[in-house]
N, C-alpha and C positions, 0 to 999 in steps of 0.2 A: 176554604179559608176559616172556616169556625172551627172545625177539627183543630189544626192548624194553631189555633186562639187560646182554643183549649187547652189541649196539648202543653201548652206555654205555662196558663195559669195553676195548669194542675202540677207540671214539673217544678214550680217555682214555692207553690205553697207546700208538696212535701219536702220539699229542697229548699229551706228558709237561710239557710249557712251558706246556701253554694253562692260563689261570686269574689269579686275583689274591693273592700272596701274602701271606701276614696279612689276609688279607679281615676277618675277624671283627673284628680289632683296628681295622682304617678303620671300623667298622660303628659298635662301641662309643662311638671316639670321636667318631662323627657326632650320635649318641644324646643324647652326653650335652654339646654343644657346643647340638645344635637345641633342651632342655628348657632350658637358660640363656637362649636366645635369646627364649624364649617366655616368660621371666617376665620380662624386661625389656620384653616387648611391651605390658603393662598394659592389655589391654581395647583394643588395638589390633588391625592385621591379624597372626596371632600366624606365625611360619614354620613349623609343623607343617598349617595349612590352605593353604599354596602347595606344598606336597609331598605333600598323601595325594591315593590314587587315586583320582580321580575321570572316570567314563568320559565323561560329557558335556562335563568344561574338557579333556579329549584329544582330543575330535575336533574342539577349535576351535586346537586345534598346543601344547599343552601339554601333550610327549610324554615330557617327563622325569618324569612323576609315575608312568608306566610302572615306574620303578625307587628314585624315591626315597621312596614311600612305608615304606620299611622302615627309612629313618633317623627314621624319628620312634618317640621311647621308648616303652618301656613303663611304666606309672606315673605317678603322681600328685605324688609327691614325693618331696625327691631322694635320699632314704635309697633307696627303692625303684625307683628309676631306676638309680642304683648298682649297688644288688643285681641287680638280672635283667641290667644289662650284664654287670658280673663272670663272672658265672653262666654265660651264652650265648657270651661272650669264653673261656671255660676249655673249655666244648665243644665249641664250633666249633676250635678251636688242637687241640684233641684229637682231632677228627674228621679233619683236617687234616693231621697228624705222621702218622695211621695209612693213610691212604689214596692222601695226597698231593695237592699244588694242585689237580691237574686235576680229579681225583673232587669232593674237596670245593668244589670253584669249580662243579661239574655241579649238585651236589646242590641246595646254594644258589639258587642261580640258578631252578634245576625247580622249587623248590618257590614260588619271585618268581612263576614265568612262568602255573604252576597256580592260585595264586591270583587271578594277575588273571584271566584266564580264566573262573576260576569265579564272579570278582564281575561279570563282561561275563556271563556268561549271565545269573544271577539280574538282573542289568540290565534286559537285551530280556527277561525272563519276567514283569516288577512292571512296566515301561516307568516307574523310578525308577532315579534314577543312585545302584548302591551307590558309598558311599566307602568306601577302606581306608586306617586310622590304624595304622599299625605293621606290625611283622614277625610279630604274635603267633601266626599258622596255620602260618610259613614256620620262626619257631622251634621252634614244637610237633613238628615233623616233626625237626627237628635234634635235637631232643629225647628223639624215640623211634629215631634212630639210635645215639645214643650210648649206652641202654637196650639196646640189641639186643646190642652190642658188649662193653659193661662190666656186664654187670645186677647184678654183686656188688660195682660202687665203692661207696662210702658217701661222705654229706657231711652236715653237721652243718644239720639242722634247725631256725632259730630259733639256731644258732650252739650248741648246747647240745646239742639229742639226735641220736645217729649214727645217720641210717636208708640204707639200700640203696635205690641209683637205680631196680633193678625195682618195689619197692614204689612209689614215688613216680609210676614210668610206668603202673600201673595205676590208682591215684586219676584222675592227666591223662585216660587210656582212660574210666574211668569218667563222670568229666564231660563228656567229649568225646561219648561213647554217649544221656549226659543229655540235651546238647542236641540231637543230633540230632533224639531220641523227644520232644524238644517241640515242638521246628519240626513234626514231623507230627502230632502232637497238636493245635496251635494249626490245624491246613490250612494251614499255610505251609511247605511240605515243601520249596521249591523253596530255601529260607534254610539249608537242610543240607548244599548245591551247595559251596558252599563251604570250609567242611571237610574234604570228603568229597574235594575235587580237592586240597588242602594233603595229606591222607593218601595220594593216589595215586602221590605220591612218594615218599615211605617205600615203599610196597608195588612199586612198579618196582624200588627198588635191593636191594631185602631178596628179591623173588620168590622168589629159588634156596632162602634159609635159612626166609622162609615155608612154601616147600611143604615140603621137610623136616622141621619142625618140626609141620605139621599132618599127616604119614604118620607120624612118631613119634606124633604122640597119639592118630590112628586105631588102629595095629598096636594102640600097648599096652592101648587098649579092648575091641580088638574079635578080634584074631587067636588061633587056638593056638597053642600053643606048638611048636617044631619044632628042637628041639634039633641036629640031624643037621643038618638045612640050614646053620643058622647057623655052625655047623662047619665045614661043607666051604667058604661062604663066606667065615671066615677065612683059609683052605688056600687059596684062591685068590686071595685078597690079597696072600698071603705069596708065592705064587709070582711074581706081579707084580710086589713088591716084589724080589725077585731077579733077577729079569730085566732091571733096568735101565729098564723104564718106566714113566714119572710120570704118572700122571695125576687132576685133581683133580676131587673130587668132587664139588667142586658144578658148577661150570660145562665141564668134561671134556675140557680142553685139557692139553694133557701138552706133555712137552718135546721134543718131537720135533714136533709141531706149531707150539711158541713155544718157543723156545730164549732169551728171553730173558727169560723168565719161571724164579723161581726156583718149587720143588717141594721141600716138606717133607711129613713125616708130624707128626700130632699125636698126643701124648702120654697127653693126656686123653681121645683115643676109645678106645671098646672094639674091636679088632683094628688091621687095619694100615691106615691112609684117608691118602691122599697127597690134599695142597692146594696149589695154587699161591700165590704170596706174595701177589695179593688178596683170599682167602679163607682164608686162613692161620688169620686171630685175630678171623673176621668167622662162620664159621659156628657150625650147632648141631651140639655133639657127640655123637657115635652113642653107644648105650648098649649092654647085654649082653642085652637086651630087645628090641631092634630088627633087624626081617626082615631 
């Protein structure tokens, strides 16, 4: 997975051009252009069944359903078509500003290219051609990026009560965990392929702040406490930090390696942790608890 991580950040920073700028905003307004289209269809051929994935009308050259199964909405109607554009439009532009075209045109895309994939297995494993009607697994994962990043935004629930985006990413988790444990409940364990490859995305771009954040929660389970280490582990940060060399902690390139990468410290860890500018405001911050 770090390979993997890599891989990503090193494609993206020599490839600072490659991507679709305002992607989200072509997404939206494709969304919400194809659920018009479809109620003017009346019971006819509707355009959301010429665009979702289906792996049998691709292998007869009907290769753009590859990509455009994601312009078909979400929802039923069109208050709620609306709403989850808005909504996926404000994170994705946000994921976007922080990371930049490339990354976010990466992510996207990984999480298009995972899904189909995962619906091509569970394919050949039922020998039934899944469809897929939307972006729903591809924004879930957008979803829990923007959670990883902001877990204390708030947004008004029902327009009315203010609740925190982490709250909201655990319920998703939670449903998410739901369906899994009933696909293998039901014996149809193979119908969890799919999610579970929409999630593998997420877990490639997040690895670095993953494992961190699961050695934070092991230490403060399970470790003693070691007052003196953690100490002189300050003392050696600081020496670092004097010395003129940068380097970050999650993925451990410094400036002397990438010179074109900028290197700050964060304010919000406990001691002195130098990040480079794409892990900046992206990882998990060290605490006074932590080895």
């Amino acid at each position: 997975m770090n390979k993997l991580n890599n891989a990503v950040d090193r494609f993206c920073i020599l490839h600072p051009r490659f991507g679709i700028q305002n992607l989200m905003l072509y997404i939206a307004i494709a969304n919400v252009a194809v659920f018009l289209l479809d109620m003017f269809a009346r019971g006819g051929t509707s355009l959301s069944s010429l665009l979702c994935f289906d792996p049998a009308l691709v292998l007869r050259g009907q290769i753009w359903r590859l990509a455009a199964f994601v312009l078909i909405p979400e929802g039923s109607s069109a208050f709620s078509v609306l709403i989850s554009c808005y909504f996926y439009y404000w994170i994705g532009t946000t994921l976007e500003r922080q990371w930049g075209t490339a990354k976010f045109t990466c992510y996207y895309l990984g999480g298009m290219v995972l899904t189909v994939l995962g619906a091509t297995i569970v394919s050949l494993l039922t020998h039934y051609s899944i469809q897929l009607y939307g972006a729903g697994y591809v924004n879930f994962a957008m979803f829990l990026a923007f959670a990883m990043l902001w877990p204390e935004a708030q947004v008004l629930l029902f327009f009315i009560i203010p609740i925190k985006i982490k709250y909201l990413a655990y319920v998703d988790l939670a449903f998410f965990a739901y369906s899994i444990l009933r696909y293998v409940a039901m014996g149809a364990w193979f119908y969890s392929i799919i999610p579970l490859m929409a999630l593998l995305n997420f877990v490639i771009f997040f690895w670095p702040e993953l494992q961190r954040f699961l050695h934070m929660e092991r230490a403060h389970v399970s470790r003693p406490q070691n007052r003196r280490s953690a100490a002189q582990d300050v003392k050696s940060e600081a020496r670092q930090a004097n010395s003129g060399l940068r380097k970050c902690a999650v993925c451990g390139r410094t400036n002397i390696t990438n010179p074109e990468l900028e290197f700050r410290y964060c304010s919000r860890c406990a001691g002195y942790h130098c990040f480079c500018s794409d892990h900046l405001f992206s990882h998990v911050h060290f605490t006074e608890d932590q080895p």
